[in-house]
MMTF fields as JSON, N, C-alpha, C and O atoms, coordinates in Angstrom:
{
  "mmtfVersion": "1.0.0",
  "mmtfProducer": "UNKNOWN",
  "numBonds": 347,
  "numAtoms": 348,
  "numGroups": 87,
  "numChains": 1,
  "numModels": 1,
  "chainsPerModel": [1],
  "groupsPerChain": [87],
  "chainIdList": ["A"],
  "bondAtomList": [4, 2, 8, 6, 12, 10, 16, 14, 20, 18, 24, 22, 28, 26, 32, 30, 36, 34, 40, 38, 44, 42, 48, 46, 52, 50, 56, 54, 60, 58, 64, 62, 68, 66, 72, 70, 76, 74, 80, 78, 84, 82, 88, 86, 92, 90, 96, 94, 100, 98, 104, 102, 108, 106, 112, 110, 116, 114, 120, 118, 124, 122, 128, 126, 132, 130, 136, 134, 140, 138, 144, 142, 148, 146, 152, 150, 156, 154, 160, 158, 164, 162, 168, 166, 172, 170, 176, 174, 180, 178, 184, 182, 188, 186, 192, 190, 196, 194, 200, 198, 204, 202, 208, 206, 212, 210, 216, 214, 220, 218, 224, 222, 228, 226, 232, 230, 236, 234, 240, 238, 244, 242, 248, 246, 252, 250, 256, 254, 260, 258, 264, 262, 268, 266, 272, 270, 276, 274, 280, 278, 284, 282, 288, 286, 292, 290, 296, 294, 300, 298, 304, 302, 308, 306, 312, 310, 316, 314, 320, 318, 324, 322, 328, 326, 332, 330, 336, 334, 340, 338, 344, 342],
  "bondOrderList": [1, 1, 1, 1, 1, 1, 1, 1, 1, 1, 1, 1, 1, 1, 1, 1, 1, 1, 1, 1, 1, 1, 1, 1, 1, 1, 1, 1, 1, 1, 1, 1, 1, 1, 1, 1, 1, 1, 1, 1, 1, 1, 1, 1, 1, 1, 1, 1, 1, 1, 1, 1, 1, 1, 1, 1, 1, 1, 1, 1, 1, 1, 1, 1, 1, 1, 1, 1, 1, 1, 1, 1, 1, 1, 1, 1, 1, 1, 1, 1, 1, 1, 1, 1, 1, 1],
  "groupList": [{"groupName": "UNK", "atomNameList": ["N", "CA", "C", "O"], "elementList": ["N", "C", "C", "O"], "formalChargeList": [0, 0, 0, 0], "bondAtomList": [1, 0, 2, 1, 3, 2], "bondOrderList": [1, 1, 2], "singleLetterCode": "X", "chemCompType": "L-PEPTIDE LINKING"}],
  "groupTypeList": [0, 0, 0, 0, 0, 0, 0, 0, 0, 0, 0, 0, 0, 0, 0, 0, 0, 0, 0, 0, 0, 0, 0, 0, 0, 0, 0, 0, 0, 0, 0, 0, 0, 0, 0, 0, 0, 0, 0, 0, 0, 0, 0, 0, 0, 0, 0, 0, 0, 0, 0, 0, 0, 0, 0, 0, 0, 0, 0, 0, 0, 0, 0, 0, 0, 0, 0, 0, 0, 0, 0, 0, 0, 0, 0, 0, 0, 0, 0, 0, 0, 0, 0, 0, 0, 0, 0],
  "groupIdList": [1, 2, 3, 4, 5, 6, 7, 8, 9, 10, 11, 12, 13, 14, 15, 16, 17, 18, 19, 20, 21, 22, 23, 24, 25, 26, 27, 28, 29, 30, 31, 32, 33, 34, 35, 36, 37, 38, 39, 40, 41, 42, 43, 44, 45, 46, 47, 48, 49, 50, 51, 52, 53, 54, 55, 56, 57, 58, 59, 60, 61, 62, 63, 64, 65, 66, 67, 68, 69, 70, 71, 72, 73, 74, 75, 76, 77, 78, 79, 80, 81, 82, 83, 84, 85, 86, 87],
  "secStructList": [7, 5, 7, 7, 6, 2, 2, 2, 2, 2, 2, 2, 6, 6, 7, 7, 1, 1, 7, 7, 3, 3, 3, 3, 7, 7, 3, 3, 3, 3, 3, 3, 3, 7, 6, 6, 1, 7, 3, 3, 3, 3, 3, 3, 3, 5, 7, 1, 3, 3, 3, 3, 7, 1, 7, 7, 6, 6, 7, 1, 1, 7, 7, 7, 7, 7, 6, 6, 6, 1, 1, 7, 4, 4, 4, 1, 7, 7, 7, 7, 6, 6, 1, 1, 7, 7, 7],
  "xCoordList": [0.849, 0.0, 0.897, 2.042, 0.292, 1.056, 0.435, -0.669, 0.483, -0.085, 0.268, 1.371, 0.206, 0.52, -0.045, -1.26, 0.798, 0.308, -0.651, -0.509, -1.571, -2.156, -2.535, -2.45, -2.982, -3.38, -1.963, -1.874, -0.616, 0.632, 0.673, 1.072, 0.397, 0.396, -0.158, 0.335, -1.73, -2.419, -2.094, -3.05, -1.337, -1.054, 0.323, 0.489, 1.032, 2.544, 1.804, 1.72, 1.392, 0.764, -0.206, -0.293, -0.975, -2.233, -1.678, -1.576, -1.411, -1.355, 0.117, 1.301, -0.517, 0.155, 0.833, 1.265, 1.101, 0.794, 0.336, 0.724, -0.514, -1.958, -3.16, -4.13, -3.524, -4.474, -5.353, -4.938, -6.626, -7.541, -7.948, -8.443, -7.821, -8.256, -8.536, -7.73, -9.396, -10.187, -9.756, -9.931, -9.158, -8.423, -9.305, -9.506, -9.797, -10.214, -8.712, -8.013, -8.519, -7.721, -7.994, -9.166, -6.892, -6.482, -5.468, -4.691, -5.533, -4.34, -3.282, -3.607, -2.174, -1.45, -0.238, -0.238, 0.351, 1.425, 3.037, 3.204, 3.982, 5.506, 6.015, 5.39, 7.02, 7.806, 9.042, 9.12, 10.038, 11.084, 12.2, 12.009, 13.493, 14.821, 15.28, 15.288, 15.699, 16.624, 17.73, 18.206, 18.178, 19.942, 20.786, 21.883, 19.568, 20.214, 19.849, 20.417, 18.944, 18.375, 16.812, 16.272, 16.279, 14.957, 14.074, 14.351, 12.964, 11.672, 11.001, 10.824, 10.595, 9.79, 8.883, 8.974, 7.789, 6.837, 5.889, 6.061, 5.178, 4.846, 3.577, 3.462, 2.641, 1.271, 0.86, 0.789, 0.698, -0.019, -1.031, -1.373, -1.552, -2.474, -2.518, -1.976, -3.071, -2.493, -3.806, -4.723, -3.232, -4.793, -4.89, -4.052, -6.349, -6.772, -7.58, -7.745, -8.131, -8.877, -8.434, -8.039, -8.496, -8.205, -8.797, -8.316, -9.818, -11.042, -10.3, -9.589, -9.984, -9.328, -10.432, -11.263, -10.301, -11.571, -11.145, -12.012, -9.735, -9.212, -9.025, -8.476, -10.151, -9.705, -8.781, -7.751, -8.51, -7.174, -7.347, -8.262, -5.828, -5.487, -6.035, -6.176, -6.43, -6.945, -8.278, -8.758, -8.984, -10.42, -11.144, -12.35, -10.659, -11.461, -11.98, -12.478, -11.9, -13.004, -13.203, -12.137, -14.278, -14.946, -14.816, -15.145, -14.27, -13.865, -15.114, -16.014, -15.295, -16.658, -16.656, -16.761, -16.5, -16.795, -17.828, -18.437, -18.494, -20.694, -21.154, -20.769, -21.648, -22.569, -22.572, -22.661, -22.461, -22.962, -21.499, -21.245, -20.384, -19.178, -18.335, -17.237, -19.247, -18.736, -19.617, -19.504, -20.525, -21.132, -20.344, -19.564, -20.504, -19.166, -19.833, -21.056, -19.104, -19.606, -20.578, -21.285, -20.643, -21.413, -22.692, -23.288, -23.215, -24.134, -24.56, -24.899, -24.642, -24.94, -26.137, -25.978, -27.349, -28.161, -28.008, -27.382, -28.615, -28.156, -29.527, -30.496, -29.797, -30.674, -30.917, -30.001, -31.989, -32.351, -33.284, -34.5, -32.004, -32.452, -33.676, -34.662, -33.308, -34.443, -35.914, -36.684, -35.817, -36.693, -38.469, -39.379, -38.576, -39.295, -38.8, -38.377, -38.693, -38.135, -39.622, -40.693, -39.515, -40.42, -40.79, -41.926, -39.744, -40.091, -39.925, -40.261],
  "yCoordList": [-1.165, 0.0, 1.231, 1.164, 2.558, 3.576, 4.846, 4.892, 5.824, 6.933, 8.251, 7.846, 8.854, 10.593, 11.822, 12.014, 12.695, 13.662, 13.35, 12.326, 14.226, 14.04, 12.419, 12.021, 11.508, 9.753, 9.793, 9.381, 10.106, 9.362, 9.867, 9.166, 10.616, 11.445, 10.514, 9.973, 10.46, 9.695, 8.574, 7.996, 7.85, 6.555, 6.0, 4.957, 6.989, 7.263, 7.302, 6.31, 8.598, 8.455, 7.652, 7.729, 6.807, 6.0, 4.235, 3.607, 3.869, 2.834, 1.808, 2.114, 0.402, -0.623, -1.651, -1.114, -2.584, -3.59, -4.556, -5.109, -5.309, -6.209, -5.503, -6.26, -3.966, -3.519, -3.306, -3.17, -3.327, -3.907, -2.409, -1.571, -2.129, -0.94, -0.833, -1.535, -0.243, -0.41, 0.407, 1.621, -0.117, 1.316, 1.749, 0.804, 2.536, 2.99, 3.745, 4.575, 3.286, 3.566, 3.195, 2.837, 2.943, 2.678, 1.312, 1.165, 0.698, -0.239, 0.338, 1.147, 0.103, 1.499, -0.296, -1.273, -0.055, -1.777, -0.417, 0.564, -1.137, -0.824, -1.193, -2.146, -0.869, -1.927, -0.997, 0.231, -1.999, -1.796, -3.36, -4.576, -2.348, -3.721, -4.283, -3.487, -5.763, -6.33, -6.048, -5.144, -7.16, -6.783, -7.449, -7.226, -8.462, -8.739, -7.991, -8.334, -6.865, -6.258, -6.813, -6.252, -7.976, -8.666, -7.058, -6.096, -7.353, -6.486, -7.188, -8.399, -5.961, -6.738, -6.041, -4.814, -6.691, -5.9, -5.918, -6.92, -5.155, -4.945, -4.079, -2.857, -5.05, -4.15, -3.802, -4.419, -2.784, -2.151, -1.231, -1.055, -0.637, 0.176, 1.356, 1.531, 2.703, 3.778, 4.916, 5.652, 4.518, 5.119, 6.389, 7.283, 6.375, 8.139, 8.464, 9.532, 6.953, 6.966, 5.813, 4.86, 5.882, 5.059, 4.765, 5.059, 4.196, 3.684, 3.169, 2.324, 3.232, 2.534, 1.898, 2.529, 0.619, -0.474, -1.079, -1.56, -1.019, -1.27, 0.358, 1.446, -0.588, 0.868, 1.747, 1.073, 2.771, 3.271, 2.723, 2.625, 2.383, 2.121, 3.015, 2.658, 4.457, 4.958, 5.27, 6.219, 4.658, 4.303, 5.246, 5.062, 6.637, 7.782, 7.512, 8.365, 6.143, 6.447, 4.518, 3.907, 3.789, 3.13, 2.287, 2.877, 0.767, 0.251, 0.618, 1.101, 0.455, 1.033, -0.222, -0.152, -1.343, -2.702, -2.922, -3.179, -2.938, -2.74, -4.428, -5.567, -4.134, -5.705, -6.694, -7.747, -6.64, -8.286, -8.651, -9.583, -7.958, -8.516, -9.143, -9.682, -8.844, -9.387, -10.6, -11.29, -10.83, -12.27, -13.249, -13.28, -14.313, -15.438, -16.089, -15.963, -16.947, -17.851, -18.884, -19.262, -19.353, -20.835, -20.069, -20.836, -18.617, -18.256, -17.288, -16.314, -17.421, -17.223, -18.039, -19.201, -17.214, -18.269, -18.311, -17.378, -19.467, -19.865, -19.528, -20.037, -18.725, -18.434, -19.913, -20.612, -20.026, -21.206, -20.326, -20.143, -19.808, -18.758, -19.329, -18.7, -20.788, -21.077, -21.809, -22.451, -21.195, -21.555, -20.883, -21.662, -19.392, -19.049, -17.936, -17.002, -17.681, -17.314, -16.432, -17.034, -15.107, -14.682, -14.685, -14.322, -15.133, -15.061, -16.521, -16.703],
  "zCoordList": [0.0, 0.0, 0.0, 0.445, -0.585, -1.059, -0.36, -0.903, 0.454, 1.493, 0.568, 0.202, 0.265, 0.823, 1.404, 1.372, 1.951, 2.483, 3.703, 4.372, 3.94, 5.043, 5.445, 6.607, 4.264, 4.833, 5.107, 6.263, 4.61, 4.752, 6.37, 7.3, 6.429, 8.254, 9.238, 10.228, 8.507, 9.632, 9.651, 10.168, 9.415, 8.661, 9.641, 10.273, 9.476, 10.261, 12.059, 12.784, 12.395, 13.662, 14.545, 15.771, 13.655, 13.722, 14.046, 15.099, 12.638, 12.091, 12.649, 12.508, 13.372, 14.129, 13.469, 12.449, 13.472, 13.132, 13.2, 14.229, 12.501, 13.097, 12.912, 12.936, 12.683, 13.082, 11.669, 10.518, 12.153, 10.541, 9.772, 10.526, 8.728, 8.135, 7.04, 6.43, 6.159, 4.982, 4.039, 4.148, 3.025, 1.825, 0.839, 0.076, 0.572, -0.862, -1.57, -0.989, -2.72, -4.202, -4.692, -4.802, -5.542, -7.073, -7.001, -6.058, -7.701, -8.082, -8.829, -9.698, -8.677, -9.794, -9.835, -9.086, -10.708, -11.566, -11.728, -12.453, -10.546, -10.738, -11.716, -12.182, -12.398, -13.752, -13.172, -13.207, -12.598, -12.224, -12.656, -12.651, -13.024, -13.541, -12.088, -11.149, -11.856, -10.771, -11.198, -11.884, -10.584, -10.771, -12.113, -12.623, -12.415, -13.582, -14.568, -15.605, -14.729, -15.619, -16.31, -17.264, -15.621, -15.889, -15.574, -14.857, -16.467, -15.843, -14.575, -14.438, -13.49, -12.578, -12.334, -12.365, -12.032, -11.854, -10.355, -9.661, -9.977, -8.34, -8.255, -8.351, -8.046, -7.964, -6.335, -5.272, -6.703, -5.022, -5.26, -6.429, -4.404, -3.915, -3.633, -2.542, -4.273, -3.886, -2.887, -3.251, -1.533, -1.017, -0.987, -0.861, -1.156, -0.962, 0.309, 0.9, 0.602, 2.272, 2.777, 2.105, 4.154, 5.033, 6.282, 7.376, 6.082, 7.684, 8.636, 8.091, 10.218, 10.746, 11.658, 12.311, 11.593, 12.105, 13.603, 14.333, 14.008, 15.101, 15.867, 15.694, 17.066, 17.97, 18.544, 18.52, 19.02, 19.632, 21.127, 21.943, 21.044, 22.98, 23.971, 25.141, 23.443, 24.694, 24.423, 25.043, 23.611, 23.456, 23.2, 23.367, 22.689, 21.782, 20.635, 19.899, 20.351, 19.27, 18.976, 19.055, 18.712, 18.332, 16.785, 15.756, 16.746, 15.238, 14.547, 15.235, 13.27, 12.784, 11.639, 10.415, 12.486, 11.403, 11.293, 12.331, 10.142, 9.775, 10.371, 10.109, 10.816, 11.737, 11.21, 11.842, 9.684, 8.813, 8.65, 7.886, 9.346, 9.387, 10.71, 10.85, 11.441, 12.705, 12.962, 13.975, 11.965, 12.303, 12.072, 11.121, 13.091, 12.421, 11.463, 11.408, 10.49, 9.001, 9.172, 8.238, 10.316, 10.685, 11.52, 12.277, 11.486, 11.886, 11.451, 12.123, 9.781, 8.688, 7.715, 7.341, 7.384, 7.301, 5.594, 5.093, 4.6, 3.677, 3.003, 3.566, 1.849, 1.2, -0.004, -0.438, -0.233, -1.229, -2.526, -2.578, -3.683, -4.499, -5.442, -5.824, -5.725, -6.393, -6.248, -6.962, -4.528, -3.896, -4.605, -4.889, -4.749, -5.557, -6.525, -5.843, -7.86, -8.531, -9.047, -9.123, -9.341, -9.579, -11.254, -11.56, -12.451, -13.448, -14.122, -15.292]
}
């Protein structure tokens, strides 16, 4: 992942390791030579926002993970689509 300016700020002051956070960007593709002169290439992410979903240690502010994600998988109910199909 790729920051600048003010996200690169909050990002630097904020951000742990381990801690869960949601990027909106871009995909942006490196093309850089090794050492033998091969092309290489390196895709990342270039954010413009950054949600932080893990709370702070001194508890000013609240993860903001949306509810249908903190349900666990096995308590998840299973829709049966072609149960009635309206057309």
């Amino acid at each position: 992942m790729e920051a600048w300016s003010a996200v690169a700020n909050t990002c630097k002051d904020r951000l742990a390791v381990g801690d869960l956070i949601n990027v909106h960007g871009r995909l942006d593709m490196d093309i850089y030579p090794d050492d033998q002169g091969k092309k290489q290439y390196r895709a990342k992410i270039v954010a413009n926002v950054i949600e932080f979903l893990t709370p702070r240690k001194d508890g000013r502010d609240k993860p903001s993970v949306p509810e249908d994600l903190t349900t666990p998988f096995n308590q998840m109910v299973m829709i049966d689509v072609d149960d009635e199909i309206p057309f």
